[in-house]
C-alpha positions as CSV (number, residue, x, y, z in Angstrom):
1,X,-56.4,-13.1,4.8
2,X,-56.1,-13.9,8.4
3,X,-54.3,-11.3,9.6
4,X,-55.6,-7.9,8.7
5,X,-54.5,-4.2,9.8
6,X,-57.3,-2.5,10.9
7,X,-57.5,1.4,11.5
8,X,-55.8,2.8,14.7
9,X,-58.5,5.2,15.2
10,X,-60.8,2.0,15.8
11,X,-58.4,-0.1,17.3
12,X,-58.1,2.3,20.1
13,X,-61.3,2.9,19.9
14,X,-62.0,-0.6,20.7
15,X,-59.1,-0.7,23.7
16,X,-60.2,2.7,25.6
17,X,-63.8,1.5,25.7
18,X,-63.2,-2.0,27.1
19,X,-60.6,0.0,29.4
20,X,-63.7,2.1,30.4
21,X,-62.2,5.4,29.0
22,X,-63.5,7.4,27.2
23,X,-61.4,8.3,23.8
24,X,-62.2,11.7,21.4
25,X,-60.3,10.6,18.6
26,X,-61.0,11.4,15.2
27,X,-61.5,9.5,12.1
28,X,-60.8,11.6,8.5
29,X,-61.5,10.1,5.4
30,X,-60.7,12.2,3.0
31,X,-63.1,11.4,0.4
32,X,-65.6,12.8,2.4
33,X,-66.5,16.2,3.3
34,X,-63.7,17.6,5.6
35,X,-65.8,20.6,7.5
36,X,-68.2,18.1,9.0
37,X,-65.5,15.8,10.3
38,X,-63.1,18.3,11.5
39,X,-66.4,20.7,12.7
40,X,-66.0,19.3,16.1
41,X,-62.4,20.0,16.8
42,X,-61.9,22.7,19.4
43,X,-60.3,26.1,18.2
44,X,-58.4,26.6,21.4
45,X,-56.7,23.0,21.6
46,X,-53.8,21.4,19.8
47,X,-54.0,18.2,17.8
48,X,-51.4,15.2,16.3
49,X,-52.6,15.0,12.7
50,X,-51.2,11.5,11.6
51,X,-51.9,8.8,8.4
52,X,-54.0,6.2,9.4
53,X,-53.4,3.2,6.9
54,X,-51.3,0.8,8.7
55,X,-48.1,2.4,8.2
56,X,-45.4,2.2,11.1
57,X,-42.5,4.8,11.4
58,X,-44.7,7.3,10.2
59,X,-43.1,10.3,12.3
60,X,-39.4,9.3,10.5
61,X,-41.6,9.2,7.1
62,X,-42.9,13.2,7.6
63,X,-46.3,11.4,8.1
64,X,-47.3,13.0,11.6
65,X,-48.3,16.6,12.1
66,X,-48.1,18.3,15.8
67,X,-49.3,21.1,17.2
68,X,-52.4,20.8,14.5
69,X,-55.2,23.4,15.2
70,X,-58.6,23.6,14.2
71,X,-57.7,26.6,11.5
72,X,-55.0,24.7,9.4
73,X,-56.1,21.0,10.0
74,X,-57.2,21.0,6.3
75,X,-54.3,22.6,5.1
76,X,-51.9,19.8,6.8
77,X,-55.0,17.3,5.4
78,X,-54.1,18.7,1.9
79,X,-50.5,18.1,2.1
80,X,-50.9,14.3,3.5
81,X,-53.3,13.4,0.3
82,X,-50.6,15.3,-2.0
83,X,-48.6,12.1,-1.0
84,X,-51.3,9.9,-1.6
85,X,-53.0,9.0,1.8
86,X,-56.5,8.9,2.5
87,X,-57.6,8.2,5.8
88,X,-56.1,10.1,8.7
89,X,-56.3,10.0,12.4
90,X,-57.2,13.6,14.9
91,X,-55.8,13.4,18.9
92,X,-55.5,15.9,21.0
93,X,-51.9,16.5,22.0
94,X,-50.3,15.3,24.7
95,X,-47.2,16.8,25.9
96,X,-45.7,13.6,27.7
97,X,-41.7,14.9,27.7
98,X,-42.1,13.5,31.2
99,X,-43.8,11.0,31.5
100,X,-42.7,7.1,30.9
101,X,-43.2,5.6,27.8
102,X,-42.8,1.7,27.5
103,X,-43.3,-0.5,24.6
104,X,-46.0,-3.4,24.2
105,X,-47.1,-5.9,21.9
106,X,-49.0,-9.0,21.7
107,X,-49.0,-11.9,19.3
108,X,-50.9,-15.1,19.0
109,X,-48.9,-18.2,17.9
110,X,-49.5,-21.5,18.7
111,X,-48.1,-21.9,22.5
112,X,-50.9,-18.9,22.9
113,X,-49.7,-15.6,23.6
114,X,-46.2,-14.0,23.1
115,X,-45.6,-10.9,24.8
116,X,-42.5,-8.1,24.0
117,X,-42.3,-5.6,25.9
118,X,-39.5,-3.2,27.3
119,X,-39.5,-0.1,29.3
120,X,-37.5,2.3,26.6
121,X,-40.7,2.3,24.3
122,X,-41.0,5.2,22.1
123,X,-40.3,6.4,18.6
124,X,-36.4,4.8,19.0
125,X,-37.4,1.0,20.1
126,X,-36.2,0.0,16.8
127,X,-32.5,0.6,17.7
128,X,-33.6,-0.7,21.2
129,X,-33.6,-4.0,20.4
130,X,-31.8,-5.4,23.0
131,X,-34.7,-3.9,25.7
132,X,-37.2,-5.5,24.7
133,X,-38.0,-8.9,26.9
134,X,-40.3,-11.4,25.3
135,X,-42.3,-15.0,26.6
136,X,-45.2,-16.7,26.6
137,X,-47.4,-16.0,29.3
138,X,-48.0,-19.0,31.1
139,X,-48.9,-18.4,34.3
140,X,-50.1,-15.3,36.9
141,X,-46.7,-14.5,38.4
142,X,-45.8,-14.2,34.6
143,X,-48.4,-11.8,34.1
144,X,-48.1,-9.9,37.3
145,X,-44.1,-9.5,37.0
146,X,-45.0,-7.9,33.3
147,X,-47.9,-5.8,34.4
148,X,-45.4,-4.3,37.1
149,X,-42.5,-3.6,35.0
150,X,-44.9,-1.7,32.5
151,X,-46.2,0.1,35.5
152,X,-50.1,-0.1,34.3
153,X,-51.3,-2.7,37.4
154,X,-52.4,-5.7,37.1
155,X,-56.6,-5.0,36.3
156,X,-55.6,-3.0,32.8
157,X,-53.1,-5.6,31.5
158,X,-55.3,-8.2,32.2
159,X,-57.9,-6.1,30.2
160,X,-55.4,-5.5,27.6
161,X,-55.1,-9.4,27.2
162,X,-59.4,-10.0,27.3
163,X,-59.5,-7.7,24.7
164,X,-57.1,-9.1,22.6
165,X,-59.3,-12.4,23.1
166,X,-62.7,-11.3,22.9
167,X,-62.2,-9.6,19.3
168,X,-60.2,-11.8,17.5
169,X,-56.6,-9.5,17.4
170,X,-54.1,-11.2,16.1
171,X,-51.3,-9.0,17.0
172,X,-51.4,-5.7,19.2
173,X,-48.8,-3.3,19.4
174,X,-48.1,0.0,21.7
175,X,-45.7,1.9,21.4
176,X,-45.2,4.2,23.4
177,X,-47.5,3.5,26.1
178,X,-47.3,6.5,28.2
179,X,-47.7,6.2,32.0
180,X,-47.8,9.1,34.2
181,X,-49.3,9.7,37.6
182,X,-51.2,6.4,37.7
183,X,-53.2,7.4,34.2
184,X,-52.2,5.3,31.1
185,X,-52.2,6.7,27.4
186,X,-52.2,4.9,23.6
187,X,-50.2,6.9,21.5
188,X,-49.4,4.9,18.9
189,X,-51.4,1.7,18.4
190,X,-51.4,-1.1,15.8
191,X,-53.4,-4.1,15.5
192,X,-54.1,-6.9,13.2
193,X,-57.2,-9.2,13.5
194,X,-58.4,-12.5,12.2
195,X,-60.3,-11.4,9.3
196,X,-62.6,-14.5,9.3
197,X,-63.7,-13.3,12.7
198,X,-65.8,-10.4,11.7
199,X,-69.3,-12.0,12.8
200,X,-67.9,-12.8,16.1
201,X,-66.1,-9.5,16.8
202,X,-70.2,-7.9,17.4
203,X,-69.6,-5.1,15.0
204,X,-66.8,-3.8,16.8
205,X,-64.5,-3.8,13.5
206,X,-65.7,-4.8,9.9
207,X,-63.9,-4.7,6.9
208,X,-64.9,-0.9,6.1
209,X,-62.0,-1.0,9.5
210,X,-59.1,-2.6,7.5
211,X,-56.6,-0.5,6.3
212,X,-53.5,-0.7,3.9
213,X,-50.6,1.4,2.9
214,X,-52.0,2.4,0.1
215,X,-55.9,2.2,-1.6
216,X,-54.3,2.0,-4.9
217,X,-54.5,-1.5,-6.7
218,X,-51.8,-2.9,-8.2
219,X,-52.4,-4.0,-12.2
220,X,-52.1,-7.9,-11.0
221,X,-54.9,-7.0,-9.1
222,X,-57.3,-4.9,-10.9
223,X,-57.1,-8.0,-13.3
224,X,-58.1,-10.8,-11.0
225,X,-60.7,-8.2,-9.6
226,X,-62.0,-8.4,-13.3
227,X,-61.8,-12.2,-13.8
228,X,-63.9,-12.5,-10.2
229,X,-66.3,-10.9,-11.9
230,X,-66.4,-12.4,-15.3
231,X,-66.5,-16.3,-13.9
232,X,-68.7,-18.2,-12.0
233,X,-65.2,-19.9,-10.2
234,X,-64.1,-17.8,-7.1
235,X,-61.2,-15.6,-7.3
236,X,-59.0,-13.4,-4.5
237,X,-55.8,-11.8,-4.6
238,X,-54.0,-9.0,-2.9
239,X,-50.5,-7.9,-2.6
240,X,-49.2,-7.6,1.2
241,X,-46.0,-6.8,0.0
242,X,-44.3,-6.3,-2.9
243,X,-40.8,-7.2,-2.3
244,X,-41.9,-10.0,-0.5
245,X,-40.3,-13.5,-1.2
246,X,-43.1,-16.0,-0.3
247,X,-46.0,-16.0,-2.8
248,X,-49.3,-18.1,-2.4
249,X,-51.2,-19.5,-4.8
250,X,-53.9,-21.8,-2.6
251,X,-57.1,-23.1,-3.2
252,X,-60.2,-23.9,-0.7
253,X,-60.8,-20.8,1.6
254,X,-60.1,-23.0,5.2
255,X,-57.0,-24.4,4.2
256,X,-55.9,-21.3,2.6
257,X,-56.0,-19.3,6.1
258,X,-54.1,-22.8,7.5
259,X,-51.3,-22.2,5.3
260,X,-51.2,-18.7,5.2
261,X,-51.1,-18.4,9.3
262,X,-48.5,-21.4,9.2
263,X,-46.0,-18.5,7.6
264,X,-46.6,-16.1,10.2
265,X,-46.1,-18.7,12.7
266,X,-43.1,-19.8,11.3
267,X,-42.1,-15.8,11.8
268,X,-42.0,-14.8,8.0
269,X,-45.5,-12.9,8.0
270,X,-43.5,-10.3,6.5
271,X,-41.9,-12.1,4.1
272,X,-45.7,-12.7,2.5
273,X,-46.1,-11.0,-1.0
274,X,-49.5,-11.7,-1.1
275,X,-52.7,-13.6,-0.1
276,X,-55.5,-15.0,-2.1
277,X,-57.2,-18.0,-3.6
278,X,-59.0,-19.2,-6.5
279,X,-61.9,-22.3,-6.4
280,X,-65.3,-23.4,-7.2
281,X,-63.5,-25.4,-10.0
282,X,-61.8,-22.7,-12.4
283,X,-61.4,-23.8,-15.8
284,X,-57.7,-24.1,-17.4
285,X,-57.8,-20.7,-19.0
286,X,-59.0,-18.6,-15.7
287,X,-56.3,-20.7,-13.7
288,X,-53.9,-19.3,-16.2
289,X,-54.7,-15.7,-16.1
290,X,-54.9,-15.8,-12.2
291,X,-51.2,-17.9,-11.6
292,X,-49.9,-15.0,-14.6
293,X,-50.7,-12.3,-12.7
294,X,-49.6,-13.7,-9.5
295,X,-46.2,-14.2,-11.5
296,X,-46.4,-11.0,-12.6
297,X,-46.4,-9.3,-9.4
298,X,-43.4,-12.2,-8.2
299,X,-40.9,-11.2,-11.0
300,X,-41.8,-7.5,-9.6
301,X,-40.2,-8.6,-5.9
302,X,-36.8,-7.4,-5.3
303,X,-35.7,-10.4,-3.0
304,X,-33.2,-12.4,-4.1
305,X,-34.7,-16.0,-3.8
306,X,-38.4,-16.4,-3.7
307,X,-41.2,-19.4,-3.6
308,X,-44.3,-20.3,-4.9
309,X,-46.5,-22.2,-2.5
310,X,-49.2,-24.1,-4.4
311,X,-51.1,-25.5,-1.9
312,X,-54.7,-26.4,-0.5
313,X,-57.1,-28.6,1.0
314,X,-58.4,-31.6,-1.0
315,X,-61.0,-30.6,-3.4
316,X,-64.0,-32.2,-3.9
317,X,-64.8,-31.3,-7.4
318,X,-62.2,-28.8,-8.6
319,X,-60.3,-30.8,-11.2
320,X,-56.4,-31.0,-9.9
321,X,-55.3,-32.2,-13.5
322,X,-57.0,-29.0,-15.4
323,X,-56.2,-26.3,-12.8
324,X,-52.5,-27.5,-12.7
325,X,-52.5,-27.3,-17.0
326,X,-53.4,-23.7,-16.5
327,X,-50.6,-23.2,-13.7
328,X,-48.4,-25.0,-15.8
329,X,-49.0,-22.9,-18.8
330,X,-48.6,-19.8,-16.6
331,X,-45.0,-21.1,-15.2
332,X,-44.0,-21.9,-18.7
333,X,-44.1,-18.5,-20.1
334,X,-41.5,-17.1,-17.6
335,X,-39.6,-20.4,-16.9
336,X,-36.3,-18.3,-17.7
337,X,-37.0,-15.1,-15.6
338,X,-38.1,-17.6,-12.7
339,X,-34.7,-19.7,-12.6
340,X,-32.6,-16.5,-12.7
341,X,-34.2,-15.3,-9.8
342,X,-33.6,-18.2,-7.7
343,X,-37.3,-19.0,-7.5
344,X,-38.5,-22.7,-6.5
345,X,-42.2,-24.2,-6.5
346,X,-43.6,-26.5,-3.4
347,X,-46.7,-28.1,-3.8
348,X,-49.2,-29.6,-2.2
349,X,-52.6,-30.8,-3.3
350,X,-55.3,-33.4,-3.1
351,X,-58.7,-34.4,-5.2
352,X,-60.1,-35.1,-8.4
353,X,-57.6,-36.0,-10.9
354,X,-54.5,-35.5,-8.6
355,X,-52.5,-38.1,-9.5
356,X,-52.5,-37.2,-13.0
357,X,-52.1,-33.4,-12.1
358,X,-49.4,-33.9,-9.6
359,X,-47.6,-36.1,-12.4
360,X,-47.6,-33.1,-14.7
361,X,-46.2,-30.8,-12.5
362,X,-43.4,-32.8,-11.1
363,X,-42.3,-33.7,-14.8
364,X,-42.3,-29.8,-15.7
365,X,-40.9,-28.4,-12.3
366,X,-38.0,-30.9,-12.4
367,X,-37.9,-30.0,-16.3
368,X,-37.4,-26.5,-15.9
369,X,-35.4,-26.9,-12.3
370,X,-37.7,-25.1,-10.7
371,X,-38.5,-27.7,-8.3
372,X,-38.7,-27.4,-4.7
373,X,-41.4,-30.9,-4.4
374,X,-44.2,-31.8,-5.4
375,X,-46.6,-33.9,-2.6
376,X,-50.1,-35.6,-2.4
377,X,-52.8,-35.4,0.4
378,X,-51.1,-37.4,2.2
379,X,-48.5,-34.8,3.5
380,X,-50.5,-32.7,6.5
381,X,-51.0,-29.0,4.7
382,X,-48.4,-26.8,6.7
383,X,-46.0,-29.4,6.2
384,X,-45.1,-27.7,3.0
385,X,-44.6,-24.5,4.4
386,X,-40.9,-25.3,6.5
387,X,-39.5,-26.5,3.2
388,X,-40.7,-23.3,1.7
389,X,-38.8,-21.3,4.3
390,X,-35.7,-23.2,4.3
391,X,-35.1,-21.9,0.8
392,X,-35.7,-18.2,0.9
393,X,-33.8,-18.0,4.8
């Protein structure tokens, strides 16, 4: 996937030490033996105990501790993994009643850099909508008259934005940024980086870093994980979220991450139910078991219209005609559950065998009036995305 949550424990890791400050956080993973990690806490301070797996709202969701000492850290630990959490983050506490807090958060789309930010950040920005300003940095004064209203100067936002550059984020967020007598503080930090990047990011983050709600695999896929392993095809699949009404079924690892970013461009990241791809020329059968699961987990969604993007670059020897019977065969077997949830298919595909494949799915998409279209190489790969949209907005 291109966009990938990574722990908040490194992220700010990563942020304070470009920043030049130094940062004592500390990472729990509760699989491993809790004395050591915790052995360094100080018995006469106070800590915020909080889940660290991507999760926002956590203080509404009873997922943030206070006033945590070094005597009952595991017994808060305890209760967290009693709801099925894992990996945990250790801060000291920071009494801030005071002090400023302001909301940040960078994005990369395609004019470069969108900025939000507002100065009534905190645990309420939610229902704050309406203070939060947002552009696209373009120029200095831009920068300057942001930096100012944030009340950080102009050196650490313009660290804040190198940062975001120089290791691959694809989104930052703050919130709150606390400012208070000219020192700056990261309470609460999210980011999401380019997951193709890892070489580049110089072992700042890896994928040990990336973090989800939850560690537990859905059935869908524990089943593909099994197929990887059973064929000499390629297979990925994941579930980003599972009332989500945009589902992927691509092929061909470069244009999977072009279409996949096109959605979050578009703004409907979160509308993503999953990520993945199959290639190396899957036979029918494999094809079918991966596109049944991925219906699986669709028919699971509870959004009220939903798509199937079939899309990819043009292959140059995975057989169109033979992957598409086994997507075919898949579609068949829930035709009837897939029209009375409003779902359509858009396709786009190119290589061996396409005009024969792309025949065959037309004929049974218009068939079963699941069609959304169907479309050769000759339409440019994101193209199919806005269509996509359209029918689930």
């Amino acid at each position: 996937m291109a966009r990938k949550k990574i722990s908040e424990f490194r992220a700010k890791k990563i942020l304070y030490e470009f920043l030049g400050k130094d940062y004592s956080g500390v990472s729990v993973d509760a699989s491993k033996d809790l004395g050591e990690q915790v052995s360094r806490l100080d018995t006469d301070k106070r800590y915020v105990l909080k889940v660290d797996q991507g999760i926002k709202q956590r203080k509404k969701k009873g997922l943030v501790f206070f006033e945590v000492s070094k005597d009952n850290v595991k017994d808060r630990i305890k209760e967290l993994q009693d709801k099925g959490y894992s990996y945990f983050i250790l801060e000291e506490f920071l009494h801030h009643e005071n002090f400023s807090e302001y909301y940040l958060a960078i994005e990369r789309v395609r004019e470069g850099k969108k900025i939000h930010y507002s100065t009534s950040g905190g645990v309420n920005v939610e229902e704050n909508k309406h203070s939060i300003k947002s552009l696209v940095i373009t120029n200095y004064e831009q920068m300057q008259g942001i930096a100012d209203e944030l009340n950080i100067g102009q050196e650490v936002f313009n660290s804040i934005l190198a940062v975001f550059d120089d290791y691959y984020f694809s989104f930052l967020e703050i919130n709150p940024l606390v400012v208070h007598d000219g020192d700056f503080y990261f309470l609460d930090t999210a980011v999401e980086v380019d997951s193709a990047a890892e070489f580049f990011a110089g072992g700042k983050w890896s994928k040990e870093d990336f973090r989800e709600s939850s560690n537990e695999k859905t059935l869908e896929e524990k089943q593909i994980e099994i197929l990887k392993q059973t064929s000499p095809a390629s297979f990925s699949f994941e579930i980003l979220n599972p009332n989500g009404s945009i589902f992927l079924l691509l092929s061909g690892g470069g244009a999977s991450l072009v279409t996949a970013d096109e959605v979050y461009q578009k703004g409907k990241g979160g509308e993503l139910g999953n990520y993945g791809e199959y290639s190396g020329n899957p036979n029918q059968e494999e094809t079918y078991i991966y596109t049944k699961n991925l219906l699986s987990a669709l028919l699971h969604s509870g959004s009220n219209r939903k798509v199937i993007i079939i899309s990819g670059g043009v292959a140059n020897f995975t057989d169109i005609r033979i992957t598409f019977k086994g997507i075919i065969k898949a579609l068949e077997e829930v035709a009837d559950k897939l029209r009375s949830q409003n779902v359509k298919v858009f396709v786009r595909r190119g290589g061996p065998n396409q005009e024969e494949g792309l025949r065959l799915m037309k004929d049974f998409l218009t068939r079963e009036k699941l069609l959304g279209s169907v479309n050769g190489h000759e339409m440019i790969l994101t193209d199919i995305v806005k269509p996509a949209i359209e029918h689930v907005s």
